[in-house]
C-alpha positions in Angstrom: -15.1 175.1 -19.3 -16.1 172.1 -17.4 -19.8 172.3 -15.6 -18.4 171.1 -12.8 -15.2 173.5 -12.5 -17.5 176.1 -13.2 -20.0 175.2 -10.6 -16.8 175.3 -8.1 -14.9 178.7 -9.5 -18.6 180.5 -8.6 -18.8 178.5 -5.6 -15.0 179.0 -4.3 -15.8 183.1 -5.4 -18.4 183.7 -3.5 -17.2 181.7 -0.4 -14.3 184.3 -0.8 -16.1 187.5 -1.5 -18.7 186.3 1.4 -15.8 186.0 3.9 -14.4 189.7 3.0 -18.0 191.1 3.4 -18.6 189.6 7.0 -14.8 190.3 8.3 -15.5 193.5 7.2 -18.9 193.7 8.7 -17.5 193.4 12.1 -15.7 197.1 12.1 -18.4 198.7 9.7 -20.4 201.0 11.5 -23.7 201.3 11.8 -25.7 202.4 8.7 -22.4 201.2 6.1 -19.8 203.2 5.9 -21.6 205.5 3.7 -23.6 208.6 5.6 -25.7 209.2 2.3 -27.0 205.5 1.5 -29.0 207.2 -1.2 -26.2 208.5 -3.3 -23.8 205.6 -2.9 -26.5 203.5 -3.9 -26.8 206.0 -7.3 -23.2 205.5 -7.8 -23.7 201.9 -7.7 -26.2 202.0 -10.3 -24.3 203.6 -12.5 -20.9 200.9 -12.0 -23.6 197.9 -12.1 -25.5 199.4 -15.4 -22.0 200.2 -17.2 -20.9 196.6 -16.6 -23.9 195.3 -17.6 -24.3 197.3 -20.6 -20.2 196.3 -21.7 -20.9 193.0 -20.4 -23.9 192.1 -22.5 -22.0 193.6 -25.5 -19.5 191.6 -25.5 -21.4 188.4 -25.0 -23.4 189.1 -28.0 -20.1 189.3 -29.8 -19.1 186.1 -28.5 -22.1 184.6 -29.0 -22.3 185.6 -32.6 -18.8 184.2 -33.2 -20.1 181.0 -31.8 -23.1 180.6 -33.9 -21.0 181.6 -36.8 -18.8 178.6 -36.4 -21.7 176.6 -35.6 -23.4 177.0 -39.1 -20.0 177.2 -40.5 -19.0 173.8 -39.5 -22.5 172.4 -41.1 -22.4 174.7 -44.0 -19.2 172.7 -44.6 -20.2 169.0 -44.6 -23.1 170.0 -46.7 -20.8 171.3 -48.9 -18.4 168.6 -49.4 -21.6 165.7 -49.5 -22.6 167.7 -52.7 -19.2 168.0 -54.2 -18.9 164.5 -53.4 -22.5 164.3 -56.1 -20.9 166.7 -58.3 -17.9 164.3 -58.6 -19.6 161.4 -60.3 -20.3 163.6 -62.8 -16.5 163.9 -64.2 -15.4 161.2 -66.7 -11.5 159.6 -66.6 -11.3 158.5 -63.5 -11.2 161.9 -61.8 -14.6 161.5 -60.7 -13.1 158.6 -58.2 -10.3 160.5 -57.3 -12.2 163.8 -56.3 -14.1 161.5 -54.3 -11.8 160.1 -52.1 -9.6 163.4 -51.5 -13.3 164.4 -50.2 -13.0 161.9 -47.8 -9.9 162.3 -46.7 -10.5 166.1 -46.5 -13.8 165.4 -44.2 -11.7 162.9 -42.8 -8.9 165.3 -41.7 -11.3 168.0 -40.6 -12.8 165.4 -37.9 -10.0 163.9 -36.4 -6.8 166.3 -37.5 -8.7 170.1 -37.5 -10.8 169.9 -34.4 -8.0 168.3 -32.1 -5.8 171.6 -33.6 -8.9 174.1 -33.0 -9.6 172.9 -29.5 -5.9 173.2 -28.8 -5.8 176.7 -30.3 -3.0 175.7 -32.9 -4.8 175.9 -36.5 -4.1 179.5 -36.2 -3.8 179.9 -40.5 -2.9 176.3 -42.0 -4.9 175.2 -44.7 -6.5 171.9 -45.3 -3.7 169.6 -47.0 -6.6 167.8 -48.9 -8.0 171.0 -50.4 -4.7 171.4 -51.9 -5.1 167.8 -53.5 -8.5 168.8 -54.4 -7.2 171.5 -56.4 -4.3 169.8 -58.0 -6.7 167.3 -59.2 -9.3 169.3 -60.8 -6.4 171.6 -62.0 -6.4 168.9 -64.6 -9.9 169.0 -66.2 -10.6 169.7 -69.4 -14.3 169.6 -69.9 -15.4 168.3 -73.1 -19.1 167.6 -73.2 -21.6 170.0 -72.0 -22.5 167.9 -68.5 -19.2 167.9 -67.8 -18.6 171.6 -68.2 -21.6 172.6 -66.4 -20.4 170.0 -63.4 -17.4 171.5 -63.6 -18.6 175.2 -62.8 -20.8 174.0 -60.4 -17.7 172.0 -58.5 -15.7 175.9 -58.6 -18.9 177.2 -57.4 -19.4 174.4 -54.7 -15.3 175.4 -53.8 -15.7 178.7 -53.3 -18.8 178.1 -50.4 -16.9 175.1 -48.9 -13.4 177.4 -48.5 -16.1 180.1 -46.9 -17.7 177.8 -44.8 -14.2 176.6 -43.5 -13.3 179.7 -42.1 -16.5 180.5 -41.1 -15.8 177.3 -38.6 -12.1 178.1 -37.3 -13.1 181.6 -36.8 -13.7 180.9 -33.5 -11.0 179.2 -32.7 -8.6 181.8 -31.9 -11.4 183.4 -29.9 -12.6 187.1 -30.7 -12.4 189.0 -27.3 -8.9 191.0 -27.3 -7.2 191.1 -24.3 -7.7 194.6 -23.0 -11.1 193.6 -23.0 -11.0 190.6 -20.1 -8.3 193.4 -18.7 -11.5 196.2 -18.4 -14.1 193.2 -17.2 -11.8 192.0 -14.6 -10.6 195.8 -13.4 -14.7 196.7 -13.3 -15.5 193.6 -11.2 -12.9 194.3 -8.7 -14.3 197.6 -8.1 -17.9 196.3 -7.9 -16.2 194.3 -5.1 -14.9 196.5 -3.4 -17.5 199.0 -3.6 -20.1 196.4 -1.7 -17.3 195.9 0.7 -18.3 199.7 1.7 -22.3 198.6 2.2 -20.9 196.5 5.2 -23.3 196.8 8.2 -22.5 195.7 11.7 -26.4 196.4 12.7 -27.5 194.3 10.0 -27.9 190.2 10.4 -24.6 188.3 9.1 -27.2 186.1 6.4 -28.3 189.7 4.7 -24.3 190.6 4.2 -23.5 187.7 3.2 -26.8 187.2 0.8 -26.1 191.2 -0.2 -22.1 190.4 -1.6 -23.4 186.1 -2.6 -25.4 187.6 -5.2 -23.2 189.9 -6.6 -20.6 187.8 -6.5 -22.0 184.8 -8.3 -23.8 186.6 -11.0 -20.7 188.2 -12.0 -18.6 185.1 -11.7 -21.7 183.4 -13.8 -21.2 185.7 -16.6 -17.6 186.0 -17.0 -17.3 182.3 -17.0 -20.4 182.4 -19.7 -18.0 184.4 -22.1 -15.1 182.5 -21.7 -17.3 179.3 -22.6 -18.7 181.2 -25.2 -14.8 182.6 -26.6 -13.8 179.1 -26.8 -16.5 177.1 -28.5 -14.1 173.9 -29.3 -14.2 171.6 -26.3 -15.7 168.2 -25.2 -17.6 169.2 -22.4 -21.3 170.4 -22.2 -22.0 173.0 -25.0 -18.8 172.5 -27.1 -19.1 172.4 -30.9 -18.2 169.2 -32.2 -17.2 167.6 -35.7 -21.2 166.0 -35.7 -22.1 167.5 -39.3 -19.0 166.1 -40.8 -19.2 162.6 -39.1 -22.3 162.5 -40.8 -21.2 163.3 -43.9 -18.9 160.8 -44.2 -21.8 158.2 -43.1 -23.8 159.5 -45.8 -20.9 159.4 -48.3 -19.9 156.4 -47.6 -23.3 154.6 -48.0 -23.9 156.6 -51.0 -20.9 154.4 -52.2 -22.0 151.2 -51.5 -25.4 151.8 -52.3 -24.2 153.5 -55.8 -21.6 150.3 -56.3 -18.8 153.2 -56.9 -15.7 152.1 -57.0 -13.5 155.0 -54.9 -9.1 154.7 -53.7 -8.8 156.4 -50.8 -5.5 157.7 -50.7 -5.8 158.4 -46.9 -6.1 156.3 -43.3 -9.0 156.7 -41.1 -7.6 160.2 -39.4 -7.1 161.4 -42.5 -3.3 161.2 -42.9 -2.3 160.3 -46.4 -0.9 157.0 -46.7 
């Protein structure tokens, strides 16, 4: 989410919570509406620890399935600027064409995969390139000793690239159900209205309003925290972006020059085949 819209949804919900507390204010009586301020301020404690406790659960669940795309996302560039090393390595001209259906697979992930995972349509399809990729090493028959050993080292390199991949989308679909956001939302509400019953009509208007503000924003905070956090893929402040694999394909592609290679890329610069 936006810092801005945030900043405004917290601002708009506790201008809104605020205005309940003091129109309420105005009928409470004195003391609340509670005779024992002790025991409703137990009960409180107990609604404000549960939330917390469920809350802070379920951020660390979010937040684990953002760093897990996070490292997934660089695990895989890594990945594919070795296998672009491990390439050269294969005689007949496959060498050359591993390398550019590397490109075009780092390609597509930039400027195809990320638009799809921010929109929250990748859902299951695979990489068209790392179909290519297999096709074309399908084809290898290793015959000298380098070659064999690159090519078990290129299935090796395969099998942590296709991990790190879904390491990265993981996130994409986000991993808090919906009965969960259902429970958050039904808890806050009743924190709500639960403050609403603290009202105090011998108290100043500032301490009400200051009493139900800080609820009101922390909570707001929060929430908002693990919805950025549920949806990693943005372009705002905080959002994972394709940085690793842009530079990979900087690195590659001065490798190239610098190594005098001579590579067809059978793609366009998005990635599209041509």
């Amino acid at each position: 989410m936006n810092v801005v819209w945030g900043f405004l949804v917290t601002a708009g919900v506790t201008a809104v919570t605020v205005t309940v507390m003091l129109l309420v204010r105005r009928r409470a009586p004195e003391g609340s509406y509670f005779s024992d301020g002790d025991r409703a301020s137990g009960v409180f404690g107990v609604l404000a620890t549960g939330f917390s406790v469920l809350l802070g659960f379920i951020i660390f669940l979010a937040f684990t399935s953002y760093d897990q795309s996070r490292a997934g996302a660089e695990a895989e560039a890594l990945v594919v600027t070795q296998q672009v090393e491990t390439a050269q390595f294969f005689a007949g001209g496959i060498g050359a064409e591993l390398t550019g259906d590397l490109i075009c697979y780092a390609r597509s992930v930039v400027y195809d995969e990320w638009e799809r995972m921010e929109a929250g349509t990748l859902e299951d399809a695979i990489n068209p390139w790392g179909v290519e990729l297999f096709r074309t090493v399908h084809e290898v028959e290793p015959e000298t000793a380098s070659e064999q050993s690159a090519y078990d080292k290129w299935l090796e390199q395969t099998s942590e690239r296709e991990g790190a991949r879904l390491d990265r989308v993981h996130g994409a679909v986000g991993v808090i159900p919906t009965p969960l956001w259902i429970v958050l939302f039904f808890i806050s509400t009743v924190i709500f209205v639960f403050m609403l019953f603290f009202a105090d009509s011998s108290e100043r208007a500032v301490t009400q309003a200051m009493l139900m503000g800080a609820v009101a924003a922390v909570i707001t905070t929060m929430l908002l925290l693990l919805s950025f956090l549920d949806n990693p893929f943005h372009t705002d402040v905080g959002g994972l972006r394709p940085v690793a694999m842009e530079r990979t394909l900087r690195i590659v592609d001065e490798a190239i020059d610098a190594a005098d290679i001579d590579v067809r890329i059978p793609c366009d610069a998005e990635g599209k085949a041509n």
